[in-house]
N, C-alpha and C positions, 0 to 999 in steps of 0.2 A: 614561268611567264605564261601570258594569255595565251591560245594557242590561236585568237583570232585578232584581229586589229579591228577596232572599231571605227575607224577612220573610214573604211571601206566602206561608202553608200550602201551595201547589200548586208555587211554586217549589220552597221548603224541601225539602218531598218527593220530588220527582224529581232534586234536587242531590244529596240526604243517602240516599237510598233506592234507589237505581238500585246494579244490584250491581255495576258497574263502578268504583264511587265509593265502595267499601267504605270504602277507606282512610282516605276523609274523613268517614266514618262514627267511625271507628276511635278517629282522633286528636280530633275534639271529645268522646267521651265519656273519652277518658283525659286530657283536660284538667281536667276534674274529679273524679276519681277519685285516692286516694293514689297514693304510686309504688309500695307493695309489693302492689296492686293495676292498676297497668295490666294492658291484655288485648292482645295479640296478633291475634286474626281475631275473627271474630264471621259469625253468618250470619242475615240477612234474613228475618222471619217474614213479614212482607207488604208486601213489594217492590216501589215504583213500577210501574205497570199501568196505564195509560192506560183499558184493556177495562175493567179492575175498576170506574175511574169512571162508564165509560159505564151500567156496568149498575147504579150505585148500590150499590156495595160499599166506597165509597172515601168515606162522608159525614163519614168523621172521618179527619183527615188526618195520624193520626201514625203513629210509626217503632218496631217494633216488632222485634226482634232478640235472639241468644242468642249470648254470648261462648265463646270456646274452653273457659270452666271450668262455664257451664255456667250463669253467670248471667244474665235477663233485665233486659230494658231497656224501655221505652216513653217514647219521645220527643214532646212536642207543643209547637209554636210555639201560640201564642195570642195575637190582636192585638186583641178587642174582649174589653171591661173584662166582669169578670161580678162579680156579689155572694156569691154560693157558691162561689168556685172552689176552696177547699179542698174540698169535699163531692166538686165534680166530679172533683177529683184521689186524692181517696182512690178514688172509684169506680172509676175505670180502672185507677190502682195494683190493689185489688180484683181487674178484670176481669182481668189480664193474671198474675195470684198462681195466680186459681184454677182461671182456664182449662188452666192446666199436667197437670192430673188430670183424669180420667173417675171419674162412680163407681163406687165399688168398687177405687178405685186406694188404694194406700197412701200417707199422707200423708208417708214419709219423703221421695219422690220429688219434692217443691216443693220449689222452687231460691230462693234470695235474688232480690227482683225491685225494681229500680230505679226511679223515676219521673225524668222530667227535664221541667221545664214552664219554659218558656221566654216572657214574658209580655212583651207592649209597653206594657203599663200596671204601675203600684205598688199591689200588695195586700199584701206582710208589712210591718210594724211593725220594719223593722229597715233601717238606714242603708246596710248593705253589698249589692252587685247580687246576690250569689250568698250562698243559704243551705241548709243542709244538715238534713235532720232525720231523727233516729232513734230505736231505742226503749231507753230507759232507768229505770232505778229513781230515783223520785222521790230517796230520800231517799239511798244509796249512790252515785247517778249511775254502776252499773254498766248496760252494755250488756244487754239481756235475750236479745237475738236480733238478728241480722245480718241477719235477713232480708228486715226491710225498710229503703228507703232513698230518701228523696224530696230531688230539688235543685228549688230555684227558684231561675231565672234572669230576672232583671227590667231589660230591655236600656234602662230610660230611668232606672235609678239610674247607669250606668255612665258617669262624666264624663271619665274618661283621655285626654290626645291623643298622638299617637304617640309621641313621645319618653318618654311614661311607662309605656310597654304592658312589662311583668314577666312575663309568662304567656302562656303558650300558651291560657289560656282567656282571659286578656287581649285577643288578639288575633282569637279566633274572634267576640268580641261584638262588636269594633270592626269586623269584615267581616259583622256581620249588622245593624251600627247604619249603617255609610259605605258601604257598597258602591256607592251610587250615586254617588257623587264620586270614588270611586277609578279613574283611567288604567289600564288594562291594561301599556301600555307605561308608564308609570310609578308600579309599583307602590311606597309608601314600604317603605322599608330594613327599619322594624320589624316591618313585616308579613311582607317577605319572607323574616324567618331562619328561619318555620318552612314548611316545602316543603308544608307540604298545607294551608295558610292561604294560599300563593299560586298554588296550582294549584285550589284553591277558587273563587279571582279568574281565573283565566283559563277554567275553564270554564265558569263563570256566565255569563260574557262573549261566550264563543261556542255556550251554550247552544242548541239548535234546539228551537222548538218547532212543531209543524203546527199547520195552520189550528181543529182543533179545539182543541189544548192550547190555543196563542192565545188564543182566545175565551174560554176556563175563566179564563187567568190573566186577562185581564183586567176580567172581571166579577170577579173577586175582588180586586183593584187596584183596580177602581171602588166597589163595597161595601165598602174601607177608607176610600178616601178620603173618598167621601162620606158614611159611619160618623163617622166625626173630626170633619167638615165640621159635620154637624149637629148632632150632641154638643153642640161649642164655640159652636153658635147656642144649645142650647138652655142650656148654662148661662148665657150672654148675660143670655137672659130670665129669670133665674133658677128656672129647676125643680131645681136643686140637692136641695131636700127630695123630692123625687120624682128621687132618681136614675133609678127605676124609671120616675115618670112620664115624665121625661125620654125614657126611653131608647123609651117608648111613641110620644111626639111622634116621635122621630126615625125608628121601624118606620112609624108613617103619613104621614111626609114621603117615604120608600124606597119605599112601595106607589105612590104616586100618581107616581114617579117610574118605578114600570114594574120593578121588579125584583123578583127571585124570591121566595115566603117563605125557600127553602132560603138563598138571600143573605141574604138580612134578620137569619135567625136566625142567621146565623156572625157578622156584623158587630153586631149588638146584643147577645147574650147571652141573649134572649128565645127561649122557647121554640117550634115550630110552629106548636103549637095555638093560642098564645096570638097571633101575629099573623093567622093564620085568624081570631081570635075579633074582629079588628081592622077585615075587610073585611063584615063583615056589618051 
């Protein structure tokens, strides 16, 4: 088995972001993309950096890149449930549109800019793992502009076992859903017909990390698990009608257990302030 989870924001990104591993950059974003759209190369706008974390430039942990035509991307794995995350996905879509320009730049120079949100919990209203949304006329359903384009990827609608894996994005969500039960030395067949879904698995596998990376992933390993852990107590007791409150129990079950707000608020959805406002 992997000895890291890729689910892990901190894995995710030094696997998917590191400019060495373009390639498998390359291949998950043309797994989703048409064919008379695939891209070729792409270049890293903020690159796995270990430094970057240290100094807190890295509190959001996604993948941020410009393809050879010129189009942008924004990548984010996401593993605790939030209630807005359309809002927050529009925003970063947003952030990443219009950072493109200074002012006094001409607006022709905004390029088409992707979102890709990648989600371990079910927020759209639709049965299939992968949806796509774009901007059209209500009542023609023509296209208005290409320029924007948001995928959700929801890795717990995806039921497939291997003998049914069809895609190459098939197989990328089945190495970000199994990777922990997958052999190295025996990788399944359907995995390995695409060469960077199983060089994915072997470098996961012999991933290095230093004592500090270590420590990162694994207080973010342990702020998932015990996220889930408490969650599933608190629906238990039924706070259900308080998802919210719920999700309050579960940030002052994390405090008293000694972990960070910064932790608290990736694994709940809950904002800083608001578990600050928790310890007083």
């Amino acid at each position: 088995m992997c000895r890291l989870n890729p689910k892990v924001d901190f894995a995710f990104k030094k696997l998917f972001a590191s400019p060495e591993n373009k390639d498998l950059l390359i291949s998950f974003i043309n797994s989703m993309l048409s064919e008379h759209e695939q891209i070729s190369d792409i270049q890293l706008k903020n690159p796995y950096n270990i430094a970057n974390y240290r100094k807190g430039k890295m509190t959001i942990l996604d993948i941020k890149a410009v393809d050879e035509k010129g189009v942008w991307y924004d990548i984010e794995m996401q593993l605790a449930e939030q209630s807005f995350y359309d809002k927050r996905a529009f925003y970063y879509w947003a952030k990443v549109y219009s950072d493109q320009i200074e002012s006094g730049d001409d607006f022709e120079t905004l390029r088409k800019t992707i979102a890709i949100n990648i989600l371990d919990f079910n927020y759209i209203d639709e049965e299939d793992f992968h949806n796509v949304y774009k901007v059209f006329n209500e009542k023609s359903k023509k296209e208005f502009s290409n320029i924007f384009e948001m995928h959700f990827i929801e890795l717990n609608k995806f039921k497939k076992d291997y003998k049914s894996l069809s895609s190459t994005l098939d197989r990328w969500v089945t190495f970000l859903n199994r990777a922990y039960e997958i052999d190295v030395n025996k990788i399944p067949e359907e995995l390995a017909l695409d060469k960077e879904v199983k060089r994915a698995i072997e470098k996961l596998d012999i991933m290095y990390l230093d004592s500090e990376e270590r420590e990162i992933y694994e207080n973010d390993l342990k702020a998932m698990r015990d996220y889930k852990a408490e969650l599933k107590t608190a629906e238990r007791k039924g706070r259900e009608e308080g998802r919210e409150e719920g999700k309050i129990e579960v940030a002052k079950s994390l405090l008293k257990m000694g972990l960070s707000i910064e932790q608290i608020a990736a694994g709940t959805g809950l904002t800083v302030e608001e578990i600050r406002k928790l310890r007083l």
